[in-house]
C-alpha positions in Angstrom: -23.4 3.9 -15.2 -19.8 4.3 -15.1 -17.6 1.4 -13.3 -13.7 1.4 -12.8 -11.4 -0.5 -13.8 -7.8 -0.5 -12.3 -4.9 -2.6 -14.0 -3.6 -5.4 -12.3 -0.9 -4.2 -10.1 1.0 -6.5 -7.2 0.9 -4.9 -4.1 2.5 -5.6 -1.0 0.5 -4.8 1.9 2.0 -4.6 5.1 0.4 -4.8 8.3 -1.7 -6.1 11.6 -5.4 -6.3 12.0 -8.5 -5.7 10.9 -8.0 -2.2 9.0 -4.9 -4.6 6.9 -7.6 -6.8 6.1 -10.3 -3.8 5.2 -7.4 -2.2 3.1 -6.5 -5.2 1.0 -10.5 -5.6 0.3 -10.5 -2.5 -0.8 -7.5 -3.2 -3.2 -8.5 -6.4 -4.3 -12.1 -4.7 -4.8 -10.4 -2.3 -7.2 -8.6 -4.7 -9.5 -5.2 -4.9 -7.4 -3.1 -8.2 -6.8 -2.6 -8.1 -3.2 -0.3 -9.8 -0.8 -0.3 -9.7 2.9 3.1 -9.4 4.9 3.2 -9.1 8.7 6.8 -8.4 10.2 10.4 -7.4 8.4 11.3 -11.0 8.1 8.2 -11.4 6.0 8.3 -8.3 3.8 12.0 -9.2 2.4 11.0 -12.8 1.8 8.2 -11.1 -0.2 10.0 -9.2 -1.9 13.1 -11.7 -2.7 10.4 -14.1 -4.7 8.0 -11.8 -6.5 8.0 -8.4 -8.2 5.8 -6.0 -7.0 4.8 -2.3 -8.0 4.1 -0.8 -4.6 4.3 -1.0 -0.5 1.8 -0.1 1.5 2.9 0.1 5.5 0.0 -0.1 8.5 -0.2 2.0 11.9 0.7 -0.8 13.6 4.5 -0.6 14.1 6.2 1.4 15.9 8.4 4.3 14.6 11.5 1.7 14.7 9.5 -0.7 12.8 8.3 1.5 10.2 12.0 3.1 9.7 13.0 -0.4 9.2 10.2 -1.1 7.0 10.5 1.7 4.5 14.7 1.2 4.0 13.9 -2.1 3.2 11.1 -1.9 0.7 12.2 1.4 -0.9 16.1 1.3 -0.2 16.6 -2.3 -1.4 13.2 -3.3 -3.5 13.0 0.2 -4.9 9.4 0.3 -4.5 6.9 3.4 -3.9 6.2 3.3 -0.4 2.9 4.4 1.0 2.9 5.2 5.1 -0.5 4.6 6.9 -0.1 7.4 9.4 -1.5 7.6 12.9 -1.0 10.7 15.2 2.5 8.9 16.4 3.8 8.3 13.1 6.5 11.0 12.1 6.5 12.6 8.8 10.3 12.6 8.3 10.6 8.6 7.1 10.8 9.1 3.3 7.6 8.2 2.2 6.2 8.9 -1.2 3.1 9.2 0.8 1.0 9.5 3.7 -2.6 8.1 4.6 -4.3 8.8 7.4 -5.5 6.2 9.6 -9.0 6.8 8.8 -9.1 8.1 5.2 -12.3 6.8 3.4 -11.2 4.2 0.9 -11.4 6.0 -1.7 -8.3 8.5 -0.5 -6.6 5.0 -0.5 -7.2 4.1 -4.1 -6.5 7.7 -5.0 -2.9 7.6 -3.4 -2.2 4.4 -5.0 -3.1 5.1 -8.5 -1.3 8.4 -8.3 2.0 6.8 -7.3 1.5 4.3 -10.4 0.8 6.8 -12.7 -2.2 5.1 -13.5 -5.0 6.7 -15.7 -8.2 5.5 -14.3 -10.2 3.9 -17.1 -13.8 4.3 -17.2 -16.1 1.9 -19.3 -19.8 2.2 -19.6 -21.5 -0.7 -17.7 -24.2 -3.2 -20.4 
């Protein structure tokens, strides 16, 4: 049986609800470091006092929000930004990539170790 293994990456996982809390099971699930931030305010004082590899932003915000959201984590923290898009969301915001709302988990994972440049390493489980 084959099993992955993902490196330990930090990722920032921004967000409302209950698919924020699925996605960062998921994540966690697959090896990841993952932190939780809610609003602006929070994301910056994430980002000011640790370093992380990647941004994930929900559905939740509005178009403002998310604008907002992806200058500050890519314009200032320089970090890949993936968008969790809804019908609403417009693909102009300068993503390095976009999710749908209900892409299996596994599209998630995909996404994320693509914009890491992360081999996946397979091991053979005893």
């Amino acid at each position: 049986m084959l099993r992955l293994i993902a490196p330990s990456k930090k990722i920032l996982s921004i967000g409302l609800g209950d698919l924020v809390t699925s996605r960062n099971l998921t994540l966690r699930s697959a090896g990841f470091e993952v932190l939780s931030a809610t609003t602006l305010e929070d994301t910056g004082k994430a980002c000011l006092s640790a370093k992380y590899d990647l941004a994930i932003i929900g559905c939740a915000f509005t178009n403002e929000e998310r604008s907002a959201l992806v200058r500050c984590v890519k314009g200032i923290f320089h970090l890949p930004v993936i968008i969790v898009a809804d019908a609403d969301c417009p693909r102009s915001l300068p993503a390095d990539s976009y999710l749908q709302v209900d892409a299996p988990p596994e599209s998630l994972l995909d996404a994320v170790r693509m914009l890491l440049g992360d081999k996946i390493l397979t091991r053979r489980a005893g």
